[in-house]
C-alpha positions in Angstrom: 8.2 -28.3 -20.7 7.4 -24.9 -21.8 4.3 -23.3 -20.3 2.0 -21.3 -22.5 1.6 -17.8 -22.9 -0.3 -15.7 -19.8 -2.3 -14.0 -21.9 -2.6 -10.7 -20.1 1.3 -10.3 -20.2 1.8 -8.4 -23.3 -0.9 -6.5 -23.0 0.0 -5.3 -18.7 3.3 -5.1 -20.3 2.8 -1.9 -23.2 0.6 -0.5 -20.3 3.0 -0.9 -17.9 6.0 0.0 -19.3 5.8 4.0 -19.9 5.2 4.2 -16.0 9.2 3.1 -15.4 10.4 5.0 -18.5 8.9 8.3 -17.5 9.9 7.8 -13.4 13.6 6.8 -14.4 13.9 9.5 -17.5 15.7 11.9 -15.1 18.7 9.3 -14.0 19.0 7.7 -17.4 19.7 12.0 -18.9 22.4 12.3 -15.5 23.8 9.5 -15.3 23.2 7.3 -18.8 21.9 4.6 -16.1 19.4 2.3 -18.3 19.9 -1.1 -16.7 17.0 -0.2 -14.2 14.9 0.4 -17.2 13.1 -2.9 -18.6 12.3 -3.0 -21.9 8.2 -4.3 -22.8 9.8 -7.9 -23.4 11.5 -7.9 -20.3 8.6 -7.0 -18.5 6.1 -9.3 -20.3 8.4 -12.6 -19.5 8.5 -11.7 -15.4 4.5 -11.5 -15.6 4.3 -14.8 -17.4 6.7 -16.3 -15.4 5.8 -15.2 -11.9 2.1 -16.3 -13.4 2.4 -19.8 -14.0 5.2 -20.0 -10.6 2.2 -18.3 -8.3 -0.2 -21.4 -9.6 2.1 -24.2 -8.9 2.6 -25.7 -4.6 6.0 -26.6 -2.9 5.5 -29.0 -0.4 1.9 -28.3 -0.4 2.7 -24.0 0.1 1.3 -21.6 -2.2 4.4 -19.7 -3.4 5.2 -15.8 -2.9 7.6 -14.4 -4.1 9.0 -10.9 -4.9 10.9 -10.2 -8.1 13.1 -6.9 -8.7 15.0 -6.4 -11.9 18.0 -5.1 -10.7 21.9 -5.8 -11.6 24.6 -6.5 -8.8 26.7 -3.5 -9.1 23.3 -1.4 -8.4 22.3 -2.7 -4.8 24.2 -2.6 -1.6 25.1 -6.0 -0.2 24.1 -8.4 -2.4 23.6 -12.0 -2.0 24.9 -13.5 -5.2 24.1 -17.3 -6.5 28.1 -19.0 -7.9 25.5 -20.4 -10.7 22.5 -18.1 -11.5 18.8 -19.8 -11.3 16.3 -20.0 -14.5 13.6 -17.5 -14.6 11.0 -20.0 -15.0 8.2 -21.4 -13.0 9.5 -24.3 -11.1 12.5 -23.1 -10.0 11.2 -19.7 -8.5 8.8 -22.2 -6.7 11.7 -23.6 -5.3 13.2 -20.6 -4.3 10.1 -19.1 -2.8 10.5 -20.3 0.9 14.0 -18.5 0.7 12.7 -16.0 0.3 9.0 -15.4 1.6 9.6 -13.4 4.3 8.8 -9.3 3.9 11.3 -7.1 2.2 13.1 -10.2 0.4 13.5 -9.9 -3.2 15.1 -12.2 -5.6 17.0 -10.3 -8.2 16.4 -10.6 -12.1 18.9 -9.5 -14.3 20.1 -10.2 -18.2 23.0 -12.7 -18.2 24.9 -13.7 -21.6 21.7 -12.7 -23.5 19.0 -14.4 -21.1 17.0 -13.1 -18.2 18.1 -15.3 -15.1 17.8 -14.9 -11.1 21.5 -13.8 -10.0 20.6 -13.8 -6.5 18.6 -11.6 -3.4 18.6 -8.3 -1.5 16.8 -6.1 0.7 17.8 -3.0 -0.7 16.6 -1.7 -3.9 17.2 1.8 -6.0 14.7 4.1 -6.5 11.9 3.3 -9.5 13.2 -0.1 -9.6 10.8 -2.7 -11.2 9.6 -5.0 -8.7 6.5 -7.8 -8.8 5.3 -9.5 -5.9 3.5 -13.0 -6.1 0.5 -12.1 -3.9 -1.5 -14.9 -3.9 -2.3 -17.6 -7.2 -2.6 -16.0 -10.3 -2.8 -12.2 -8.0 0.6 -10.2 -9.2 1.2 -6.8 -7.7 3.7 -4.7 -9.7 5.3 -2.0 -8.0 8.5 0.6 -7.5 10.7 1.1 -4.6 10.9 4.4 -3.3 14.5 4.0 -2.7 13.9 2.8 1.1 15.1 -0.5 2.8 11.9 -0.6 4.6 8.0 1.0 3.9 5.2 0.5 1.0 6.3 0.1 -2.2 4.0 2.3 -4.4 1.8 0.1 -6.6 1.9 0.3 -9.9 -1.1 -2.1 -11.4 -2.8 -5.4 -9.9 -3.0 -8.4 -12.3 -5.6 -10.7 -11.5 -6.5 -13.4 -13.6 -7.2 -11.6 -16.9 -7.8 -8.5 -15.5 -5.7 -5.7 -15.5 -6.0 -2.8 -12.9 -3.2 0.0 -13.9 -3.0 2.7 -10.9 -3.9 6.3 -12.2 -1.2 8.1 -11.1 -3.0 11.4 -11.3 -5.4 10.3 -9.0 -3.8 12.2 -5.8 -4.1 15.3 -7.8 -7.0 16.9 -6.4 -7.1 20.2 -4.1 -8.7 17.8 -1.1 -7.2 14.8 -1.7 -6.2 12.7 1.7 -2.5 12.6 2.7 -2.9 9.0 2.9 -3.8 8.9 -1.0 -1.0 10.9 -1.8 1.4 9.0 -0.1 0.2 6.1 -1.6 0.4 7.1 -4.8 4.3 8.2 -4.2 3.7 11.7 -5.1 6.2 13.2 -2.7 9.0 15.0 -4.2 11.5 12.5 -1.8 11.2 9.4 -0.5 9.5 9.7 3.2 8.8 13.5 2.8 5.5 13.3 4.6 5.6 11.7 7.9 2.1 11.6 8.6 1.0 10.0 5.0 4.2 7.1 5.7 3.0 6.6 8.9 -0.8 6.4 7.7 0.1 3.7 5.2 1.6 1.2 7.7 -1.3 1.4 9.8 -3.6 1.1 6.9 -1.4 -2.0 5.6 -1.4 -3.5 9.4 -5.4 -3.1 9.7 -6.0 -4.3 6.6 -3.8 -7.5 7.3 -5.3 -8.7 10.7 -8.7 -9.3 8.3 -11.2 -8.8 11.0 -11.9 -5.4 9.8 -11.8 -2.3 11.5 -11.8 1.5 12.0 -9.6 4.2 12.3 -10.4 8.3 13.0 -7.6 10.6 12.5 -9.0 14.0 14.7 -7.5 17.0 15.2 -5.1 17.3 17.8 -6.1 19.7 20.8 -9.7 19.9 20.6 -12.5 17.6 21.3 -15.0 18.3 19.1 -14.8 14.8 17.6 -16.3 13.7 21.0 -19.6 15.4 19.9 -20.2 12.6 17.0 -18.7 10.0 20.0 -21.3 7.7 22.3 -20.5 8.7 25.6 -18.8 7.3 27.9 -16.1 5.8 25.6 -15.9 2.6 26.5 -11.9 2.0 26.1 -10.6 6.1 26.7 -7.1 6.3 26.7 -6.0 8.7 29.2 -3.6 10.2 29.3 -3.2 9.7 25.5 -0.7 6.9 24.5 2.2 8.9 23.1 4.6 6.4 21.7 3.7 7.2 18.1 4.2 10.6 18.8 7.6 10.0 20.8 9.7 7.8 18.2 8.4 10.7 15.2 10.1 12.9 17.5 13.3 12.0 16.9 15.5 13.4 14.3 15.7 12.2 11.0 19.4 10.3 11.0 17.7 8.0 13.8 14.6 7.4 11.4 17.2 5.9 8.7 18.4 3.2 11.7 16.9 -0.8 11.7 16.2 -0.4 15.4 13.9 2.8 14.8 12.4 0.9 12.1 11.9 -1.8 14.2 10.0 -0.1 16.9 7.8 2.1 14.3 7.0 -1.7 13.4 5.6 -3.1 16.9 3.9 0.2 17.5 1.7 0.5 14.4 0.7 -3.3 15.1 0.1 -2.5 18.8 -2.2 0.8 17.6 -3.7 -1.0 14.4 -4.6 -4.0 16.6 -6.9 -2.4 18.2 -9.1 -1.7 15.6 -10.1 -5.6 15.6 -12.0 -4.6 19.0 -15.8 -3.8 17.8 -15.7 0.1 17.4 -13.3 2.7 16.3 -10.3 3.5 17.3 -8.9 7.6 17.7 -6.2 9.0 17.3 -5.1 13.0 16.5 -3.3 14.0 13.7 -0.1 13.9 15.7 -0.3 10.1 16.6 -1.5 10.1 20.3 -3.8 7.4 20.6 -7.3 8.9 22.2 -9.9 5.7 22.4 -10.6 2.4 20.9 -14.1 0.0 21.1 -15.9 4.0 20.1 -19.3 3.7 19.4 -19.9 6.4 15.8 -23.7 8.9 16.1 -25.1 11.7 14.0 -23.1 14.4 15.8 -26.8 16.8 17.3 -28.5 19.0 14.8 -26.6 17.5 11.9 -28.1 16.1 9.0 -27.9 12.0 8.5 -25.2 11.5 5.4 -27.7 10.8 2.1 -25.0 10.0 -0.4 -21.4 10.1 -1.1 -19.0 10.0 -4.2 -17.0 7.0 -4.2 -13.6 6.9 -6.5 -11.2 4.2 -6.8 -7.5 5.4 -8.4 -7.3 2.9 -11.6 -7.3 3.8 -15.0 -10.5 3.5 -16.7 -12.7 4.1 -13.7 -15.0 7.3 -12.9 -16.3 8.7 -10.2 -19.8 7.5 -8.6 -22.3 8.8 -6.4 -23.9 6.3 -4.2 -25.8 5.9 -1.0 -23.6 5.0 2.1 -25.3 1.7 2.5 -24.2 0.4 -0.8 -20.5 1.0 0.1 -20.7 -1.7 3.1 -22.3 -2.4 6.8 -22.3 -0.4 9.6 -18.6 0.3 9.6 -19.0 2.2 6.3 -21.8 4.1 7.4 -20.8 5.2 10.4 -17.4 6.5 8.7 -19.2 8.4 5.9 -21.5 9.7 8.6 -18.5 10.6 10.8 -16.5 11.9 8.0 -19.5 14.1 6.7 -19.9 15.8 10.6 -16.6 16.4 11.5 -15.2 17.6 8.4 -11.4 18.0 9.6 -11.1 14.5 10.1 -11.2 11.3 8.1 -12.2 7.9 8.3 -10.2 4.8 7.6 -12.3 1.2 7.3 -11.0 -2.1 6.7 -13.3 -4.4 6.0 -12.9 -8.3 6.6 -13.1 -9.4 2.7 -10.0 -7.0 2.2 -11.4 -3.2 1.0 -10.0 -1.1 2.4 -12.1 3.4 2.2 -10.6 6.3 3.2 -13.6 8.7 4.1 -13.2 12.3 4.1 -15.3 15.7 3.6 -14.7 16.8 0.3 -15.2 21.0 0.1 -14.8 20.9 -3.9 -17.9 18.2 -4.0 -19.4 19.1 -0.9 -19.8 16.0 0.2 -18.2 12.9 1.4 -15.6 11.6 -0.8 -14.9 7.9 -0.3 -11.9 6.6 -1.6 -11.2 2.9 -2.2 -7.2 2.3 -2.0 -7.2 -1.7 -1.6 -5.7 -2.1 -4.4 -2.5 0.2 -3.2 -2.2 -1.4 0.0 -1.5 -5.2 -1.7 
């Protein structure tokens, strides 16, 4: 039985659609490639599918699921179905404990004038179209940056009927965080900046233990930070915990490798777990890990932080200025405070109902600039 329309389909659809067109306009002149390229149709039927499949229960499990439109011939490795699968609702529902684990996608493709599910993969081209059944009826449509493993960047957030699009020229700001940036995918090559790669996997790992929590990214080789710091830390880390710092070390042909991956993975948890612990955790700018369980004060002789601007990177949204205690609890005003006296750091804060601010001292507002990213981190 056919379901009806999702009603915000066609219109995320013409919204959506220029995003992939403009991002894949260089490969489609080089090499004539357009079978990464969806058309608005296209598009508009994987929402409405991937809508009514995120609503329905296997076996009493809420379905999640991550479709890629992507033919065979363009991944490496595929894992190809003898008889390809329906894109409808009840069959991707079936599918969906196949493939529910992270970086599992099942591949959508048009077959003999229909758009069916050819099979799965775990590595994707560059720019290719992906949506990821988040929760019910929360879709997260995104593009790979070309990598078997790291954030996809997010493209737009359906919820419901609303429609968040990510404003891609949101990271274009002289003092815009690294960790923004990143997010945003505006690197000229996939994993270009370290530190803003790195940055998102801890943010992502925070954000997912959902007990909320703090992260302060100091300058290495000074301890000035220490000055806006209850004293004695309660958890110091001495001498600094350096495995962060050891596996960036190495060169970049061992970066490409699973195991490297691998151990990236159990040291971001280790580092992002301890932000659970009541307090904020340090590290430098160069990944050694300083302190966890700090306690955040008005660094002496400075000012107590009276307002900050507050931006969120979707389309439609402007820029507000607000007093700290509107943006949260404690945690959030002990980052804006922290952010606003040591102004070569910045602030991460996860909360537990899934925001997710990047503080930092902005010299073109001169002020602190928080920066809600949740909806990139999904």
């Amino acid at each position: 039985m056919k379901q009806p329309a999702y009603p915000a389909a066609g219109a995320a659809a013409v919204r959506i659609h220029p995003h992939y067109a403009h991002h894949l306009a260089t490969r489609i002149e080089k090499d004539g490639e357009i079978k990464l390229l969806p058309d608005v149709k296209t598009i508009e039927a994987i929402i409405d599918v991937a809508f009514w499949a995120s609503l329905r229960r296997e076996e009493n499990y809420t379905p999640r699921i991550s479709l890629a439109f992507v033919a065979p011939a363009q991944v490496e490795v595929p894992l190809v179905f003898e008889r390809p699968v329906a894109l409808a609702a009840q069959p991707l529902t079936r599918l969906a404990p196949a493939v529910e684990r992270p970086g599992i996608h099942l591949c959508v493709a048009h077959q003999h004038g229909e758009l069916s599910v050819w099979g799965a993969t775990r590595t994707l081209p560059q720019f290719c179209f992906v949506l990821e059944v988040v929760a019910p009826g929360l879709l997260v449509i995104k593009h790979s940056r070309g990598e078997e493993s790291g954030k996809f960047v997010n493209v737009a957030v359906l919820q419901g009927e609303e429609i968040k699009v990510v404003d891609q020229d949101a990271a274009t700001g002289p003092d815009c965080p690294e960790l923004l940036t990143s997010l945003l995918g505006m690197q000229s090559q996939p994993g270009s900046s370290d530190s803003g790669n790195v940055l998102i996997q801890l943010a992502v790992s925070m954000r997912a233990h959902g007990r909320g929590g703090s992260l302060l990214v100091v300058p290495a080789n000074t301890q000035v930070w220490q000055e806006s710091i209850l004293q004695p830390v309660r958890y110091s880390v001495a001498p600094p915990f350096c495995a962060l710092v050891d596996l960036m070390r190495e060169d970049t042909g061992a970066r490409s490798g699973r195991r490297w991956q691998q151990a990236l993975h159990r040291v971001v948890e280790g580092v992002a777990g301890l932000t659970a612990v009541d307090g904020a955790t340090v590290i430098t700018d160069r990944y050694e890990l300083l302190a966890f369980g700090a306690k955040i004060l008005r660094r002496a002789h400075w000012e107590q932080v009276s307002s900050v601007i507050v931006t969120e990177p979707i389309e439609g949204t402007i820029a507000a200025t607000v007093e700290p205690g509107q943006l949260g609890g404690t945690r959030h005003l002990s980052a804006a405070q922290f952010a606003h006296d040591q102004r070569d750091a910045i602030a991460l804060v996860a909360s537990q109902d899934g925001r997710f601010t990047v503080f930092g001292w902005s010299p073109c507002e001169h002020m602190v600039h928080a920066h809600r990213v949740e909806t990139l981190l999904l």
